[in-house]
C-alpha positions in Angstrom: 119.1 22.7 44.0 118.0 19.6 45.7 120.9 18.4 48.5 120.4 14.5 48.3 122.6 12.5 50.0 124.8 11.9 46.6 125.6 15.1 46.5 126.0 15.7 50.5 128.9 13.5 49.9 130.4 14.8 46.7 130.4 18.1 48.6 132.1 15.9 51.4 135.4 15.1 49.3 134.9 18.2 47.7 135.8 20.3 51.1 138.2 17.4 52.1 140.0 17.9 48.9 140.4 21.5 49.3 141.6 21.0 52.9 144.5 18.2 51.8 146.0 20.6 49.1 146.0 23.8 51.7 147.6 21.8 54.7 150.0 19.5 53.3 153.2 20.8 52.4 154.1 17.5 50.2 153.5 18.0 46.1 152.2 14.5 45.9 149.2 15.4 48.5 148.4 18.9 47.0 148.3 17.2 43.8 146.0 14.4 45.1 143.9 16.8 47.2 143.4 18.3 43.4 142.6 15.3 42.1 139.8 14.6 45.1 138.3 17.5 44.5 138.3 17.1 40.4 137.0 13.7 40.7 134.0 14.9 43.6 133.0 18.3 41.4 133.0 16.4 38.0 129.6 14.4 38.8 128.4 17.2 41.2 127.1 19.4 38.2 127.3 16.9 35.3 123.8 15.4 36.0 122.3 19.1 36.0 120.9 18.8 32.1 122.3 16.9 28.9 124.2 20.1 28.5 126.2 19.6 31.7 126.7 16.3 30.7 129.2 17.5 27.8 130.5 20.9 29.9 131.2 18.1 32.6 133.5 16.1 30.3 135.5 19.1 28.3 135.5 20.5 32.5 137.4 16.4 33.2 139.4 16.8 30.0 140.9 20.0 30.7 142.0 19.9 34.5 143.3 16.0 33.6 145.4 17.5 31.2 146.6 20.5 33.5 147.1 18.3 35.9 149.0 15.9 34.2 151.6 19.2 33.3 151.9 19.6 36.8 152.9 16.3 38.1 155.4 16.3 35.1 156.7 19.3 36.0 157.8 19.0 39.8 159.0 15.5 39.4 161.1 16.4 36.9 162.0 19.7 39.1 163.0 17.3 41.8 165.8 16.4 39.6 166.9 19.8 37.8 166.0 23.2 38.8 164.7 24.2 35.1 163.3 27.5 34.3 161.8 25.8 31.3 159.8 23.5 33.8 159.0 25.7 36.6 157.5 27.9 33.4 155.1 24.6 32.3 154.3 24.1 36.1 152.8 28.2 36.3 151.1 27.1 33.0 149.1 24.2 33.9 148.1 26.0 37.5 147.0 29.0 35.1 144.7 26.8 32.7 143.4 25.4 36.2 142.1 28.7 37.1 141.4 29.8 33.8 143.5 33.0 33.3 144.0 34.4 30.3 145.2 33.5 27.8 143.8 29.9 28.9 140.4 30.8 29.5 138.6 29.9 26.5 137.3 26.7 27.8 135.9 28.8 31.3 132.6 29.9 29.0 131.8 26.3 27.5 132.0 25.0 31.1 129.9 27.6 32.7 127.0 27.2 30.1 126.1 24.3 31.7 126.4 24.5 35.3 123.6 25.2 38.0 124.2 28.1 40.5 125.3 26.0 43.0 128.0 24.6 41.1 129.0 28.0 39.7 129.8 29.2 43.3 131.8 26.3 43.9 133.3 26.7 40.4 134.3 30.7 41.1 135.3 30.3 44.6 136.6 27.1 46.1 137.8 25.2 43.1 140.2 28.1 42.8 141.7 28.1 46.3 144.7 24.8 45.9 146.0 26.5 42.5 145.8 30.0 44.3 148.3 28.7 47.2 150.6 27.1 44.8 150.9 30.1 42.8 151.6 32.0 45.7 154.7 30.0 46.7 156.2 29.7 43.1 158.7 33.0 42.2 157.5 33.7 38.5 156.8 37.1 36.7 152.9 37.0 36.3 153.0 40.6 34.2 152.0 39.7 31.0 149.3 37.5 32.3 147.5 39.7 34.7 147.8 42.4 31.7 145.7 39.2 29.6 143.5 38.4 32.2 142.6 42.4 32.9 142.0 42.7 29.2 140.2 39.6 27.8 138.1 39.1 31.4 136.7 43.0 30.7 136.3 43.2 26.5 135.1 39.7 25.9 132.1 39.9 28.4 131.2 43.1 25.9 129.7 40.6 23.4 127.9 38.4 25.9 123.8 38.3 26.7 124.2 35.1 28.8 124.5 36.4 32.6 126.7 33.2 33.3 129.3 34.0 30.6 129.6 37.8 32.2 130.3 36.4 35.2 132.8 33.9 33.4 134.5 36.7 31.8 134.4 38.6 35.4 135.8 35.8 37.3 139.0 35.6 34.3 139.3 39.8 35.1 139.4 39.6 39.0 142.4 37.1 38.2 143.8 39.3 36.9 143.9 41.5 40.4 144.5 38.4 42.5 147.7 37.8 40.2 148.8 41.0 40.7 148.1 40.9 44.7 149.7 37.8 46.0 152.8 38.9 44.0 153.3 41.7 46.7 151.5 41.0 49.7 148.8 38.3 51.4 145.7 40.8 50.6 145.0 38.6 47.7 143.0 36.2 49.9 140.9 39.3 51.5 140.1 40.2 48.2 139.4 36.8 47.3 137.2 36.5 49.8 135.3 39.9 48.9 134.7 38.6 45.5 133.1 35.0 46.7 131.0 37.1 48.9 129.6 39.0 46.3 129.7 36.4 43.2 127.5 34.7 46.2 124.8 37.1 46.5 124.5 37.6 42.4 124.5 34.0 42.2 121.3 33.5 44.8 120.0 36.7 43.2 119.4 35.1 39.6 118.3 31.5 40.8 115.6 33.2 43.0 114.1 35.0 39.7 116.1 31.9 37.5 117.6 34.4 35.4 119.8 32.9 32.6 120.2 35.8 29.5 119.8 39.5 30.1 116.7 39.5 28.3 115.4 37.7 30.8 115.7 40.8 32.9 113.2 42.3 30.7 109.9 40.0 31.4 111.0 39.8 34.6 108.6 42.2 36.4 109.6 42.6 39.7 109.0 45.5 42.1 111.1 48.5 42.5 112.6 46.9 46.0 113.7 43.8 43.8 115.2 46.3 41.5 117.2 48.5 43.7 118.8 45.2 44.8 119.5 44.0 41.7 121.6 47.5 40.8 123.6 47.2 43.8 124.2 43.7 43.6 125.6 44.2 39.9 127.3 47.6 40.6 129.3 46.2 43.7 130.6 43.3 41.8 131.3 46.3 39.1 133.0 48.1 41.8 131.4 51.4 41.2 131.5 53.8 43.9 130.4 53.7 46.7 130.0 50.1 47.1 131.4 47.3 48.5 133.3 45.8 45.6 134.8 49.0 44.9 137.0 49.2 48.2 138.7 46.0 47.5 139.6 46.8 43.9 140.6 50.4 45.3 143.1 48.4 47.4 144.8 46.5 44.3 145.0 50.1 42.4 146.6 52.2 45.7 148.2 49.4 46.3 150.2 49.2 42.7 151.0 53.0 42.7 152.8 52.8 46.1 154.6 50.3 44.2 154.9 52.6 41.2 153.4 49.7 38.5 151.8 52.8 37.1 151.6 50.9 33.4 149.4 48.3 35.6 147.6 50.9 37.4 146.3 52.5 34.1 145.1 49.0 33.1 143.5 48.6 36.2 141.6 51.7 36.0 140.7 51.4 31.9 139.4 47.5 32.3 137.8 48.3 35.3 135.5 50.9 33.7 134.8 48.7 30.8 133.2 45.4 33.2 131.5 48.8 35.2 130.1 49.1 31.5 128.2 46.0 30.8 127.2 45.4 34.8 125.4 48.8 34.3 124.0 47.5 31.1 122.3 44.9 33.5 121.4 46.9 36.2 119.9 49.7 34.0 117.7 47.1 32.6 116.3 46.3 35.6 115.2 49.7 37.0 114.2 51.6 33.9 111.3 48.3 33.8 110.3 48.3 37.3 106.6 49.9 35.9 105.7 46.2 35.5 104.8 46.7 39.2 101.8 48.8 40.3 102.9 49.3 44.0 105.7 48.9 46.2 104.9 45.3 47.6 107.3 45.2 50.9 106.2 41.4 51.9 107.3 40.1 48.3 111.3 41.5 49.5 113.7 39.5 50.1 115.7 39.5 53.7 119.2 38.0 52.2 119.5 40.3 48.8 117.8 43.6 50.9 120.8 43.0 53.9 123.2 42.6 51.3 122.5 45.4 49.3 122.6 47.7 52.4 125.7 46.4 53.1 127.6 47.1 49.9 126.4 50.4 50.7 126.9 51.2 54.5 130.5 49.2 54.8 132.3 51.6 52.5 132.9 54.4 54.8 134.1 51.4 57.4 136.2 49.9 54.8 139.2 53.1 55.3 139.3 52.3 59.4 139.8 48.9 58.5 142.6 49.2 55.8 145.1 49.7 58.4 144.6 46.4 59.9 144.5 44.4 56.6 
């Protein structure tokens, strides 16, 4: 990605959106810091390729219309204390983030967006809705059971590397539902996940990886490999890496509370979305022979730390869970 000074200052309004809508405490100025940061994002990404262009518009379309839900809900909650309306609010916050069973439009969108404005799609865009969620008493069961299911089975029928992490960004929800329900670990964990969806994200625009074939003719070294398996495997959360201490938080965390129907979910989904990250990584290092040699100056500093620290924080992650 090229930062000019156009998009300097879309990612300007962009962070000052996202500040308005987590410091105000007036529903006007969280909707309006929204609304900032819709109106900043939409011509972020749209002038990527002609495909953008369209992704950009059905991206517009569907948060208008979400937020247009949501400002008729709390002015008309202003006036009566409906459960009817406080139900349309949690729907229009939900087709925000793109849970399930609202999540169909999260794969046309990310078809057409660079890796830049993925991050920003699977990280901070999420953060206003997030917070209001948080502060509204609703009953999110049957959507995190959604979100768990169609975020880990749909990805089973995907080759393109930015739907799979659509369909893993519509399962995490499905933990971050479940988490900010009982406790504030929700934003830890939402934290974790950014940090590794970060790391994928630079992994496959440094090789500009777009299907899994890809993967195939890529013909990097067994270093690059190796870092490609633990990138993939800790946003699996497979043992013992990074991403699987924060999803073993959720799952402990749900049996002290005895949700043991959601715990078995948990643990089922999980191993499905372990299923086709291992599909990816198992691509890239049964096809490292491409390379004759182990080239050490070809290795990058950024994916090599990070893939040593998915692996060396694990044993750190238990002292710290007491102070989480």
């Amino acid at each position: 990605m090229f930062l000019n000074s156009s998009k300097l200052l879309f990612l300007i309004f962009m962070t000052v959106g996202v500040m308005v809508s987590l410091s105000c405490n007036s529903w006007i100025m969280v909707w309006s810091g929204m609304e900032l940061f819709l109106l900043s994002f939409v011509p972020y990404f749209c002038s990527y390729s002609f495909v953008s262009s369209e992704c950009s518009m059905s991206y517009f379309l569907i948060q208008g219309f979400s937020s247009s839900l949501f400002i008729f809900s709390f002015i008309f909650l202003l006036m009566s204390e409906l459960y009817l309306l406080k139900s349309i609010m949690c729907f229009s916050l939900l087709l925000k983030l793109g849970c399930a069973p609202f999540h169909m439009w999260v794969l046309g969108v990310v078809s057409g967006m660079s890796y830049d404005s993925l991050f920003i799609f699977f990280s901070f865009s999420k953060l206003p809705p997030f917070f209001l969620l948080s502060y509204i008493s609703y009953n999110l069961f049957l959507f995190i059971l959604l979100s768990l299911f169609f975020g880990s089975v749909g990805g089973l029928n995907h080759s393109s590397l930015s739907s799979l992490l659509g369909f893993s960004s519509v399962f995490n929800m499905g933990f971050l539902m479940y988490l900010f329900n009982l406790s504030s670990l929700w934003f830890f964990y939402f934290f974790c996940y950014c940090l590794m969806v970060l790391f994928v994200l630079y992994f496959l625009y440094f090789y500009n990886f777009i299907y899994l074939n890809h993967i195939f003719i890529g013909g990097f070294d067994l270093f690059m490999s190796i870092s490609f398996w633990v990138l993939f495997l800790s946003l699996g959360g497979i043992p013992p890496m990074f991403g699987f201490f924060v999803s073993l938080i959720s799952i402990e965390l749900s049996l002290m509370m005895m949700d043991y129907l959601i715990s078995f979910f948990m643990v089922i989904f999980s191993l499905i979305v372990l299923f086709y990250y291992m599909r990816c990584s198992f691509l890239s290092l049964i096809l490292f022979s491409f390379s004759l040699k182990w080239n050490f100056y070809l290795l990058n500093g950024w994916l090599f730390f990070f893939s040593l620290f998915s692996v060396i924080i694990f044993p750190f992650c238990f002292l710290l869970k007491g102070l989480i």
